[in-house]
C-alpha positions in Angstrom: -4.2 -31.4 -11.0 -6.4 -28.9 -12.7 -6.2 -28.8 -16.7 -5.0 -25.1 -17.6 -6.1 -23.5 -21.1 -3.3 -22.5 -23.0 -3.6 -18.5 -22.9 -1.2 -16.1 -25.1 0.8 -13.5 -23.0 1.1 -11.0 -25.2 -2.6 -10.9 -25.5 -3.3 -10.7 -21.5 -0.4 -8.1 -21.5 -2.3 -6.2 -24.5 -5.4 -6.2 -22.1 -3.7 -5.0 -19.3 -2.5 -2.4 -21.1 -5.8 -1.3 -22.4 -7.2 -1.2 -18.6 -4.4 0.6 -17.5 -4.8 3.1 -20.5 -8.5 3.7 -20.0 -8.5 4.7 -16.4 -7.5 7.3 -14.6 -5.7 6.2 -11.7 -3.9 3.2 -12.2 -3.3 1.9 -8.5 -7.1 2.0 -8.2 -7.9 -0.1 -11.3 -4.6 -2.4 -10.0 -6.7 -2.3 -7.0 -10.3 -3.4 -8.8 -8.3 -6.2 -10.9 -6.8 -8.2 -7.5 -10.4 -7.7 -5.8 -12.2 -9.3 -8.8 -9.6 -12.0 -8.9 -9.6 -12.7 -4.9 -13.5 -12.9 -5.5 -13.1 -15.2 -8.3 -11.0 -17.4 -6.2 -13.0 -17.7 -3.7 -15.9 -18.3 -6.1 -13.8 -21.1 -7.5 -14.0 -23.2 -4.9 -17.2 -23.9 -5.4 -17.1 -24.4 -9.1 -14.2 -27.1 -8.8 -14.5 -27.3 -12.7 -14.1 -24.1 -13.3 -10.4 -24.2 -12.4 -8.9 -24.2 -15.8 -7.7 -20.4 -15.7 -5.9 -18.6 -12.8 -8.1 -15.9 -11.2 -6.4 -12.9 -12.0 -5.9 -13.6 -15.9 -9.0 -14.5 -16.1 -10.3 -11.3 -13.7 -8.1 -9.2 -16.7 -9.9 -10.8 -19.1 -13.3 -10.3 -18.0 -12.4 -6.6 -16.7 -11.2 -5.6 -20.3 -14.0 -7.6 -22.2 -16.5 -5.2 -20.2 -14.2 -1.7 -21.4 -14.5 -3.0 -24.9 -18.0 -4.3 -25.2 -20.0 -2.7 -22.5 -22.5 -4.4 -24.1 -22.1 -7.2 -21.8 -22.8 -5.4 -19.0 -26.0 -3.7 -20.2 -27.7 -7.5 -20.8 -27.6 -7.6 -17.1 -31.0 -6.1 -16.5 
């Protein structure tokens, strides 16, 4: 059985909350976080080590990480 990392709740719930707050529409950024985490599953099962973290907490995660810092996605280039 995969090893899970011990997340806090309240903090994913906080995140959600910001990504809801920051768009527009919020059935199309529900829409955006399932896709990223159905990628990320799928993505997963290559990377059996990479299991530690369901795929749509972490697809919150990484989603809110890139509205606070867009930073991150400008290294990209």
């Amino acid at each position: 059985m995969a090893k899970r990392y011990v997340i806090d709740p309240q903090e994913v719930i906080h995140r959600v909350e910001d990504l809801v707050a920051a768009s527009s529409n919020r059935y199309k950024i529900t829409v955006q976080v399932a896709n990223r985490a159905k990628h990320r599953r799928y993505e997963e099962i290559e990377e059996y080590d990479d299991r530690a973290m369901k795929p749509i907490v972490r697809a919150v995660i990484e989603m809110s990480d890139e509205l606070t810092q867009p930073e991150i996605l400008s290294d990209e280039d």
